[in-house]
C-alpha positions in Angstrom: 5.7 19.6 -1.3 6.0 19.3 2.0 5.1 16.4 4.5 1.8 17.6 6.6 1.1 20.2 4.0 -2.2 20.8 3.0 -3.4 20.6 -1.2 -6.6 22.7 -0.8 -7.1 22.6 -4.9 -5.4 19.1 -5.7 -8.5 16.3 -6.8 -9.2 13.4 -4.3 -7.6 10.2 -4.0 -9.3 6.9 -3.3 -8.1 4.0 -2.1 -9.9 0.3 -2.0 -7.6 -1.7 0.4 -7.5 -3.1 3.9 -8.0 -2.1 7.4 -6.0 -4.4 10.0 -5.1 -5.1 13.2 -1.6 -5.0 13.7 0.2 -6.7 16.5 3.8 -5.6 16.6 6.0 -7.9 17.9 9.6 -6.2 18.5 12.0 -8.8 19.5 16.1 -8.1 19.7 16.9 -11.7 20.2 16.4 -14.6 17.4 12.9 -16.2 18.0 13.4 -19.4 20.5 11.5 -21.9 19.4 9.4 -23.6 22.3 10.0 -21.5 24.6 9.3 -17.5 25.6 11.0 -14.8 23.4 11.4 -11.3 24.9 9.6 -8.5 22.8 7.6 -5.5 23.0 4.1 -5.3 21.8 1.9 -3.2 20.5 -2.0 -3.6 18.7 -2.1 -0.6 16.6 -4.4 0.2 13.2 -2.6 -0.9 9.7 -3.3 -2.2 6.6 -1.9 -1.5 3.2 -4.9 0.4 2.0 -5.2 2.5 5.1 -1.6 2.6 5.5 -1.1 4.3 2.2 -4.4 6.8 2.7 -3.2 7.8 5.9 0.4 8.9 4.6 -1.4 10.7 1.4 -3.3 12.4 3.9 -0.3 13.5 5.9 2.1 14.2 3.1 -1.0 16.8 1.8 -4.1 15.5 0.0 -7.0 17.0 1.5 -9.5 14.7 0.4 -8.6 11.0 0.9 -11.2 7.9 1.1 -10.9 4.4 1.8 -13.1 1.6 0.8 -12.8 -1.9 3.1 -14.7 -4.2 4.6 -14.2 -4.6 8.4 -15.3 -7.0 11.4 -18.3 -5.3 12.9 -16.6 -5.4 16.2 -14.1 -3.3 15.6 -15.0 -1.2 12.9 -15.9 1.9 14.6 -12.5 1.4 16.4 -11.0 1.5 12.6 -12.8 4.3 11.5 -11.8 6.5 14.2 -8.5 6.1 13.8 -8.5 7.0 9.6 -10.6 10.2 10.7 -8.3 11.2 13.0 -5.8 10.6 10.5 -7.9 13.0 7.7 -9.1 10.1 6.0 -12.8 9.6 4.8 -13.7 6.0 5.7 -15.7 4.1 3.8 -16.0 0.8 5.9 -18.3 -2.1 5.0 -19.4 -3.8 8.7 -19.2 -7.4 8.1 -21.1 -9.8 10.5 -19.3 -13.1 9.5 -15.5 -12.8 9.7 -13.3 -10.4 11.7 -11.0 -7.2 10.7 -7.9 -8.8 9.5 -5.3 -9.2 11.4 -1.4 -9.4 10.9 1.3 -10.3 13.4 4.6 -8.2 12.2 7.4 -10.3 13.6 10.2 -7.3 13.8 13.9 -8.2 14.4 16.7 -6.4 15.8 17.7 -5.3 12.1 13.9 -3.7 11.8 12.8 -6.3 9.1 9.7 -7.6 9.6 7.8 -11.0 9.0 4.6 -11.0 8.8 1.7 -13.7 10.2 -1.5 -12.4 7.7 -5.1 -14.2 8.6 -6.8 -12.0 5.8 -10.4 -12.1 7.7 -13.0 -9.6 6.6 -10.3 -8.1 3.8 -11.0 -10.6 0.7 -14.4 -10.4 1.6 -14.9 -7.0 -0.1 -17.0 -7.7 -2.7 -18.6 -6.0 -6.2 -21.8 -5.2 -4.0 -19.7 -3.2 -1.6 -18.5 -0.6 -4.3 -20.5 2.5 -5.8 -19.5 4.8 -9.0 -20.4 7.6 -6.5 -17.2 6.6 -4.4 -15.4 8.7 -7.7 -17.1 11.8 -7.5 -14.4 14.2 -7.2 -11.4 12.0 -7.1 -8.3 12.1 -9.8 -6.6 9.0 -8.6 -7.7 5.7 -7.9 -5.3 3.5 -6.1 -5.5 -0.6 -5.2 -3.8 -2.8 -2.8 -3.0 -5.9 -4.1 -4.4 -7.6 -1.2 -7.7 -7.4 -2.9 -6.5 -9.4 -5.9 -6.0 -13.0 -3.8 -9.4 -13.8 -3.5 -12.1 -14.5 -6.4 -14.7 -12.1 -4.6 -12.3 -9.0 -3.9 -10.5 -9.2 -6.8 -14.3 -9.0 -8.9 -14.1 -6.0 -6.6 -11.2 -4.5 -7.4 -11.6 -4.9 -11.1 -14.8 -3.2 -11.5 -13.5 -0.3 -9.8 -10.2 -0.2 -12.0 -12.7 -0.7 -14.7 -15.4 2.5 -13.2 -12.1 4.5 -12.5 -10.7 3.7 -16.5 -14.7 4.9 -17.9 -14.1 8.3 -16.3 -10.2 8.8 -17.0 -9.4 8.2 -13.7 -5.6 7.6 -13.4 -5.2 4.0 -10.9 -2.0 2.3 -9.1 -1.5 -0.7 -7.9 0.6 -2.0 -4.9 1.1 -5.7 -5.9 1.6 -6.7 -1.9 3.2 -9.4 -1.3 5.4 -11.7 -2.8 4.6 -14.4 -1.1 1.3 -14.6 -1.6 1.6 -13.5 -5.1 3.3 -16.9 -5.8 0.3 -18.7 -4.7 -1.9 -16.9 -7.0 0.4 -17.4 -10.2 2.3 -14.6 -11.6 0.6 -15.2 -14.8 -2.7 -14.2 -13.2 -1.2 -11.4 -11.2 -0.1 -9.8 -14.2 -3.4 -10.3 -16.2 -4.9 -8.4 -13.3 -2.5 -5.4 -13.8 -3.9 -4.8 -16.8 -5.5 -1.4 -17.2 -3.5 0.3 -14.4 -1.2 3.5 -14.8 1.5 2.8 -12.1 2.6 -0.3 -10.5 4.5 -0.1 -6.8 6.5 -3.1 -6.4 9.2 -3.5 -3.8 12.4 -5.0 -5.4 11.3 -8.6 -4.4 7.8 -8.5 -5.8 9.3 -6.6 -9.6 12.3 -10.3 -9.8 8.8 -12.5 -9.0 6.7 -10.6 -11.4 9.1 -11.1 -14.1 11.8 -14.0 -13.3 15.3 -11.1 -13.6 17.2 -11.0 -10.7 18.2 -7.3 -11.4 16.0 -4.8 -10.1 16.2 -2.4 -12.4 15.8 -5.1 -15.6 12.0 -6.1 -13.7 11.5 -2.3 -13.5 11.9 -1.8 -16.9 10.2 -5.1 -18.0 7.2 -4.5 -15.7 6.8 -1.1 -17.3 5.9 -2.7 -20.4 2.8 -4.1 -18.4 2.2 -0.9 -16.5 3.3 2.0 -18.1 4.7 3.9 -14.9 6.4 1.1 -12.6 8.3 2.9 -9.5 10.0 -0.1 -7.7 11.1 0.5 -4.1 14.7 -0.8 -3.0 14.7 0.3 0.9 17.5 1.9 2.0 19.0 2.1 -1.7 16.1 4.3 -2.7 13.6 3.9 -5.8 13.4 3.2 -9.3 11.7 4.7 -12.0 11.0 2.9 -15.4 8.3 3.7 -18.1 7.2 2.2 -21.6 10.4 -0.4 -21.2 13.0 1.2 -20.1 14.5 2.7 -16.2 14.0 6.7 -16.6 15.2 7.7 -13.1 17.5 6.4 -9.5 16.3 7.9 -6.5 18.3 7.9 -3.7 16.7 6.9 0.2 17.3 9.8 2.4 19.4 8.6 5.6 17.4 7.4 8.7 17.8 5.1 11.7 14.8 2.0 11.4 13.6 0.8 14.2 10.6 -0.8 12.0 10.4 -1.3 8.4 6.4 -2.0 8.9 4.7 0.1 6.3 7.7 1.8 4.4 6.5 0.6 0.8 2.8 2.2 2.0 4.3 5.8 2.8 6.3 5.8 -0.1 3.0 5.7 -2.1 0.9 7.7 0.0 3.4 10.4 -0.6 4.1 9.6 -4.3 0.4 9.8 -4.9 -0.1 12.9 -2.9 2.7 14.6 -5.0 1.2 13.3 -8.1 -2.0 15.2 -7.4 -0.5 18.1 -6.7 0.7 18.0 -10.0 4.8 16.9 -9.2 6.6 14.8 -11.9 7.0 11.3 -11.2 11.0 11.7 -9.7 9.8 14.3 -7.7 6.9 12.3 -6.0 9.6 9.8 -5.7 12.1 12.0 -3.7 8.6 12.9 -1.8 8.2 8.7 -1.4 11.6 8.4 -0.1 11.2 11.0 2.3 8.1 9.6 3.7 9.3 6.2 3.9 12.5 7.5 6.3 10.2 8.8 8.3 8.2 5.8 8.5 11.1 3.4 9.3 11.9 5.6 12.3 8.1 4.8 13.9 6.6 1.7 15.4 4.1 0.4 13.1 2.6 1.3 9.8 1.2 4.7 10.2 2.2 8.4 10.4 
């Protein structure tokens, strides 16, 4: 497998996710409070969803669709953008409330903070989805995103639910750690129910299950999810299935200058290796490269 390869015979992938507006803030200094910070700025396209269809696009998967909901302003905007990228874009306008947007606060060190108003996002809703979305597709993957709100997350689960009545392997990114403590872990989990692979970062697998060792969640969380591939950055991946780790994969070496979107190449390129029929530690080496790459690019996309 090789990043910008083409699978001509693998089955499709859909994601239901996002679509946001990212403004990048890069700032070397610590953030003055009160007063003006130096940074350099950029509005550019992200989301998790999109993030991760646009890297499964470029790491090979020929057919790749995304189901969000989007402002009606900006939507064409949006949609654009995926094409361009290979994606298929399945955007629902919505007249009420805006694209989402995030402000990625990103320090000298390339970590990011990010400022989320959710918008048009956790208004996806059960109406917005169709069986038909399937046709052709052997993976169906979910950002977690969707799972904070009582509408997106009826949403999510009838698709898991569509996808599970036609074999259809599913993945879920559980997003963000933060807001997963608002919703409850307990809840969180019951939502992972029914899903194939899980693709924590190391801070969201310690939440999910109260360890502070990384590879002790993995291998926990894998008695929830069967496949559970934790990311750990710079120190690589993990792998764990049915209870216990099966598999270390190392990062490969890069130099960040934005960790914006890392976690969503890494599963882009997982599940485009998956689909082309790779094991699981080989779609994880194919993760890890895609997330070096990602780290050396301002914002979220390839």
């Amino acid at each position: 497998m090789t990043g910008g390869g083409r699978g001509t015979h693998s089955p499709g992938l859909l994601v239901v996710g996002d679509v946001v507006t990212d403004v990048v803030a890069r700032h070397r200094t610590p953030l003055a409070r009160g007063t003006d910070t130096a940074a350099r700025i950029r509005i550019l396209p992200g989301g998790a969803g999109a993030n991760v269809a646009c890297w499964a696009a470029r790491w090979g998967c020929a057919d790749v669709r995304l189901l969000a909901r989007a402002g009606e302003e900006d939507m064409a905007w949006h949609a654009e953008r995926l094409t361009a990228a290979g994606v298929r874009a399945h955007l629902v306008p919505d007249a009420e409330a805006p694209t989402a947007t995030v402000v990625a606060l990103v320090d000298e060190g390339a970590e990011r903070t990010f400022l989320t108003d959710s918008g048009a996002v956790l208004r996806l809703s059960p109406g917005d989805w169709s069986p038909a979305l399937l046709d052709g597709v052997g993976h169906l993957h979910l950002s977690g995103y969707l799972l904070f709100s009582g509408t997106s997350g009826e949403a999510a689960g009838l698709a898991m639910r569509s996808a599970r009545e036609r074999g259809i392997a599913v993945s879920v990114d559980p997003a963000s750690a933060g807001f997963i403590a608002g919703l409850g872990i307990e809840r969180m989990l019951s939502a992972l129910h029914g899903a194939d692979i899980l693709f924590p970062n190391a801070d969201e697998a310690r939440l999910l299950t109260g360890l502070p060792d990384a590879a002790d969640a993995a291998a926990k969380l894998s008695r929830v999810v069967p496949l559970t591939v934790v990311t750990l950055g710079e120190r690589g991946a993990l792998l764990a299935e049915s209870g216990r780790v099966t598999a270390r994969v190392p990062a490969e070496a890069a130099e960040a200058v934005d960790t914006t979107g890392a976690g969503d190449a890494f599963t882009g390129a997982f599940l485009a290796a998956r689909l082309a029929g790779a094991d699981a530690r080989t779609a994880a080496a194919e993760g890890c490269r895609a997330g070096a790459r990602a780290v050396t690019l301002v914002g979220g996309r390839p």
